[in-house]
LUMBAKOL-332343 format. One record per residue: residue in one letter; x, y, z of N, C-alpha, C, O, CB in turn. Coordinates in steps of 0.2 Angstrom, whole numbers, plus 5000, padded with zeros to 4 digits. Glycine has a CB too. Example, Ala and Ser with C-alpha at 12.3 -4.5 7.8 and 13.67 -1.06 7.14 Angstrom:
BEGIN
A506649725039506249785039506649845039507149835042505749785045;S506449895035506849955036506450005039506750065040507049975029;
***
This chain:
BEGIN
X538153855551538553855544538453915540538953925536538253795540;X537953955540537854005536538254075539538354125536537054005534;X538454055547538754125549539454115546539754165544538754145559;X539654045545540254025544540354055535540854075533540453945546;X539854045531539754065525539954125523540454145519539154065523;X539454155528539654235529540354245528540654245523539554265535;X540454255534541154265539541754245532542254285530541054195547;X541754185529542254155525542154185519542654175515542354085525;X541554215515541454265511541754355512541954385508540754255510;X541554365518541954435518542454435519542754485519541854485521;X542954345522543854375520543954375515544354415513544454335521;X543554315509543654305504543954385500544554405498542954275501;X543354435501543354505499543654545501543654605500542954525498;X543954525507544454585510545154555506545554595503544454585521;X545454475507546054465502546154485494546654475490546054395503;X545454505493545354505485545654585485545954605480544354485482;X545454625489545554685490546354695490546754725486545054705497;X546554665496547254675497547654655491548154685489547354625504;X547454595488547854595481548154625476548654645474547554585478;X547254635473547554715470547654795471547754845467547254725467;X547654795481547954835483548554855485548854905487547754855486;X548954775484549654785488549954815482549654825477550054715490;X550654845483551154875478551554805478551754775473551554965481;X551754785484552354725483551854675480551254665481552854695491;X552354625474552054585472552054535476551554505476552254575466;X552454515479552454475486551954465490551554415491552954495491;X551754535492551054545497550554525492550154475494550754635499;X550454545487549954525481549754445481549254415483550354535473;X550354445479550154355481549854315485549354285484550454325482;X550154325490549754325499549254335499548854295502549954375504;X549154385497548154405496547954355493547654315496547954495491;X548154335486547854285483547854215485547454175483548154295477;X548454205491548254135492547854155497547454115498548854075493;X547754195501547054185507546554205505546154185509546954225513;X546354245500545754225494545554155493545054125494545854245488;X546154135490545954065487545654005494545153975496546754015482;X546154015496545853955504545253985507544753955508546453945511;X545154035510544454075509544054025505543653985507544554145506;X544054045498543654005494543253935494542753905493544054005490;X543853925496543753825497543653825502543253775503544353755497;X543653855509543053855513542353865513541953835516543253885516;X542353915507541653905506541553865503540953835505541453935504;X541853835498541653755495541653685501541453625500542253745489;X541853705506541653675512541153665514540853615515541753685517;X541053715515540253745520539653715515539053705517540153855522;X539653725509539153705505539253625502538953605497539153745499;X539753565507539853495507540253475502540453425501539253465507;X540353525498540953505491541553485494541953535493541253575486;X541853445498542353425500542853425497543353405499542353385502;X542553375485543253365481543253445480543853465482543253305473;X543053485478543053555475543453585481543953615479542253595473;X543253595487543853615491544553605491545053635491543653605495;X544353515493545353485492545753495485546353485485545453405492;X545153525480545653525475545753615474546253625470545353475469;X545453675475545653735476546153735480546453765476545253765479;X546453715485546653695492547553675486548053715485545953605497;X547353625485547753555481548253625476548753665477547053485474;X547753615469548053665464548053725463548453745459547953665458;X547653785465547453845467548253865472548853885471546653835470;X547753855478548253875483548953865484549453905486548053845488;X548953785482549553755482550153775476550653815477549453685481;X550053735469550553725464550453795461550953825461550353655458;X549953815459549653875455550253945459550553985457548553875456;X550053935465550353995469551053985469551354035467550054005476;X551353945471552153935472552453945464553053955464552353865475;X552153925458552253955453552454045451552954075448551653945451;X551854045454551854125456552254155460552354215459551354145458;X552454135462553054155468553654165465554054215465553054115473;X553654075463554554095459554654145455555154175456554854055456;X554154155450553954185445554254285448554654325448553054165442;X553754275451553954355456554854355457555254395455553554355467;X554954275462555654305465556254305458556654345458556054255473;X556154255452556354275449556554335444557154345441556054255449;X555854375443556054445441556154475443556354525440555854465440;X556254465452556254515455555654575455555754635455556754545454;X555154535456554354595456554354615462553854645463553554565454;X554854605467554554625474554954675475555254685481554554565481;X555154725470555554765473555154825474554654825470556054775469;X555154885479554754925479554654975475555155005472554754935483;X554055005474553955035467553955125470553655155474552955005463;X554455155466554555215469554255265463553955245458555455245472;X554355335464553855395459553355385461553155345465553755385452;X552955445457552355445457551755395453551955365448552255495455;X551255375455550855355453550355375445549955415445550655345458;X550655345439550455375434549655385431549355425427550855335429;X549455325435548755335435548255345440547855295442548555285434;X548155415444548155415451547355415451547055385456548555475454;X547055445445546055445444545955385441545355365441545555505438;X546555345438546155285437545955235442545455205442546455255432;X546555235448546555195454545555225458545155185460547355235460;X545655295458545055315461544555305459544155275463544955365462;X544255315453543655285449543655215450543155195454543755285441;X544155165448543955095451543955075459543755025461544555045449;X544055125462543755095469543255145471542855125475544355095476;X543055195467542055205469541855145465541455105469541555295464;X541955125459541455095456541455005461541054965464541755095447;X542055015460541954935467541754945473541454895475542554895471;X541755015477541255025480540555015481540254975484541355055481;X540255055476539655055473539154995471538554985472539855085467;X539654945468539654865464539354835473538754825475540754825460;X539954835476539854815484539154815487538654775488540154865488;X539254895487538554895491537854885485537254905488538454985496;X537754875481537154845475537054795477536454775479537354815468;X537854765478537654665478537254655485536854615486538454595478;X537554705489537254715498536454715499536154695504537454815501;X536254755494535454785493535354735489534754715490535254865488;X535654685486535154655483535054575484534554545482535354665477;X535754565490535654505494535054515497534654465497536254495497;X534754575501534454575507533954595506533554605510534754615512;X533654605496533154625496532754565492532154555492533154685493;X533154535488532854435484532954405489533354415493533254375476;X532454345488532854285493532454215484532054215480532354275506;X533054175487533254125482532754085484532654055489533954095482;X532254085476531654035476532053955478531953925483531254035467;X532453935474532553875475533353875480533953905477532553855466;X533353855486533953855490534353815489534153775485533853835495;X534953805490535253765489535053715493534753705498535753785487;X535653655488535453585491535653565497536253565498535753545488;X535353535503535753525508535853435510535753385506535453565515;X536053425516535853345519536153305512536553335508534853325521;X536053255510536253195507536353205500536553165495535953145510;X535953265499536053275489536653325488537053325483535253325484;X536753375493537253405491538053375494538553395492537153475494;X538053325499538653275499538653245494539253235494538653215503;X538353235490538153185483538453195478538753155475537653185480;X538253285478538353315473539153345474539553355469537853375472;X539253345478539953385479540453335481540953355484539853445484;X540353265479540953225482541253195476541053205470540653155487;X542053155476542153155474541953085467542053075461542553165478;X541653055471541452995467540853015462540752975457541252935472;X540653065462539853115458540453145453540253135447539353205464;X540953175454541453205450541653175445541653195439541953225452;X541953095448542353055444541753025440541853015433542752995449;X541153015442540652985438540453025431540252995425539952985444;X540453095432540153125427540853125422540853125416539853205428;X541353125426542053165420542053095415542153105409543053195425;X541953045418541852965413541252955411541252915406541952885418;X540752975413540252955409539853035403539953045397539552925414;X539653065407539353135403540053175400540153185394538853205408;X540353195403540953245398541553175397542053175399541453335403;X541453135395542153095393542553105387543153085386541953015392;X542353135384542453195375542953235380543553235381541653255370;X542353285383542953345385543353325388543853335385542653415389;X543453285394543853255398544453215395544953215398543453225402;X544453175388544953165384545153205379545553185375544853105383;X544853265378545353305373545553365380545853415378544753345363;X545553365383545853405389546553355390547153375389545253425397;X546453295392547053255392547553255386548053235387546953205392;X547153265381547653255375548153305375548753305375547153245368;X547753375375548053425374548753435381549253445379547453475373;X548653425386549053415391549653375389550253395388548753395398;X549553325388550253265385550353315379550953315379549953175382;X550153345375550253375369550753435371551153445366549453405366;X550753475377550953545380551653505385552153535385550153585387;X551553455387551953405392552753405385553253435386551553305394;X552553365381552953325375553353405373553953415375552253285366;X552953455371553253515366553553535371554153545369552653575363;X553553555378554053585386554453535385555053555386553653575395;X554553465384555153425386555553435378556153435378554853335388;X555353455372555553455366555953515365556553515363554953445362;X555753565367556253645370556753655373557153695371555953675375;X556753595381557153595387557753565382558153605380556953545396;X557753505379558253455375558453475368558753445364557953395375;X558153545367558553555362559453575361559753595366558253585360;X559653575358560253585357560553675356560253715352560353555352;X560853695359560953755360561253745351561353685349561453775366;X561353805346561553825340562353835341562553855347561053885337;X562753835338563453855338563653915333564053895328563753785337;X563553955334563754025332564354015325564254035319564054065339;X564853975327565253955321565353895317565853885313565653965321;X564753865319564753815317565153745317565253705313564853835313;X565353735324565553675327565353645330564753675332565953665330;X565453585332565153525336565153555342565553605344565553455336;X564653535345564553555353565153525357565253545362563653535356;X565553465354565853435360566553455358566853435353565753355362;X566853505362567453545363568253515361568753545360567453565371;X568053425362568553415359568753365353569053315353568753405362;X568353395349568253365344568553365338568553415335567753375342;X568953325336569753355331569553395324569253385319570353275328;X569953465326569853485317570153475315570753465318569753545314;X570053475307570353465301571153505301571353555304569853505295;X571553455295572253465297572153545293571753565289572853385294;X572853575299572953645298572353705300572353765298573253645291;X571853665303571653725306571753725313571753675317571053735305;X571653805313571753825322571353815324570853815321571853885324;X571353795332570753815335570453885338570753925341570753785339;X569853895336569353965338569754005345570053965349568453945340;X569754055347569954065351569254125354569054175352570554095349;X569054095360568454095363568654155370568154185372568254005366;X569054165371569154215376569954255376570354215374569054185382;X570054305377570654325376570954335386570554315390570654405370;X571354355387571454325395572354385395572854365393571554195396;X572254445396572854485397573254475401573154455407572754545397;X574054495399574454475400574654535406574454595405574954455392;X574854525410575054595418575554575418575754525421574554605427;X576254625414577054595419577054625424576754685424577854605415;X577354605429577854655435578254665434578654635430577954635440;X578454705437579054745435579554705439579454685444579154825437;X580154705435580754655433580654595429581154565427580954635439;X579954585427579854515424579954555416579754605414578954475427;X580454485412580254505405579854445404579754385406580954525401;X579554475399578854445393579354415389579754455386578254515388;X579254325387579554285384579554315377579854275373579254235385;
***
């Protein structure tokens, strides 16, 4: 279990890498969703099953395909040409994450953790879903119902937006055939030119 720890910690940091080294925002992404499942693997290996399915769930899943459309959307995956405007700032941040790296290297291999973590039947315990559901209803049931509130609150204002009514620039009814007042014209919304051919006369 712990070679697997390992092992699913340095993809973790090799996709974290790729992330914010890709240029395409596409690749970016990518990196970020094999980071994230990376991740929940590690929340495997340490018996968190709900914390994994749910990295897994909204992380990996909803959160990222968000992201995606969002990209193809804007078209962020287009390739980025010129020079690079920040070329020492790129270098500075990858000594210093270097650097950061090998710290945490020296310092994994030089402490070791008075208190281990949990294993066998307290960390299933701790990390299952029914321990989750238990605290979110009994110890945070406050935070857990004003986090709901506010979501229905964010839900209501997004549906209140989509249904609004577009404004009408001159002040008509939105439904196109709606009778105006005697002796007025109607607006004229597009002009549409007239091409004779030759021999045709224009009425």
């Amino acid at each position: 279990m712990m070679v697997a720890f390992i092992l699913l910690g340095a993809l973790a940091l090799v996709g974290g890498v790729l992330t914010i080294a890709a240029r395409n925002a596409v690749h970016a992404a990518l990196g970020l969703v094999f980071t994230l499942l990376c991740v929940a693997g590690l929340f495997a290996t340490m018996s968190a099953s709900f914390l994994s399915a749910t990295q897994v769930i909204v992380y990996a899943g909803a959160i990222m395909v968000l992201f995606l459309f969002v990209i193809m959307m804007l078209n962020a995956n287009a390739p980025v040409t010129g020079q690079d405007p920040v070329p020492l700032v790129r270098e500075l941040a990858g000594i210093g994450g270097a650097l950061l790296a090998g710290a945490l290297v020296v310092l994994a291999f030089t402490f070791k953790d008075p208190q281990p973590l949990a294993q066998g039947a307290e960390a299933l315990r701790e990390g299952s879903a029914g321990a989750v559901g238990e605290n979110l209803l009994t110890r945070f049931l406050l935070p857990f119902e004003a986090v709901s509130i506010l979501l229905l609150i964010a839900i209501i204002g997004a549906v209140a937006l989509v249904q609004r009514p577009a404004a009408q620039p001159d002040g008509l009814p939105d439904d196109e055939t709606a009778e105006l007042p005697a002796g007025t014209a109607a607006p004229v919304t597009a002009l549409t030119p007239t091409i004779n051919t030759p021999g045709e006369v224009r009425a």
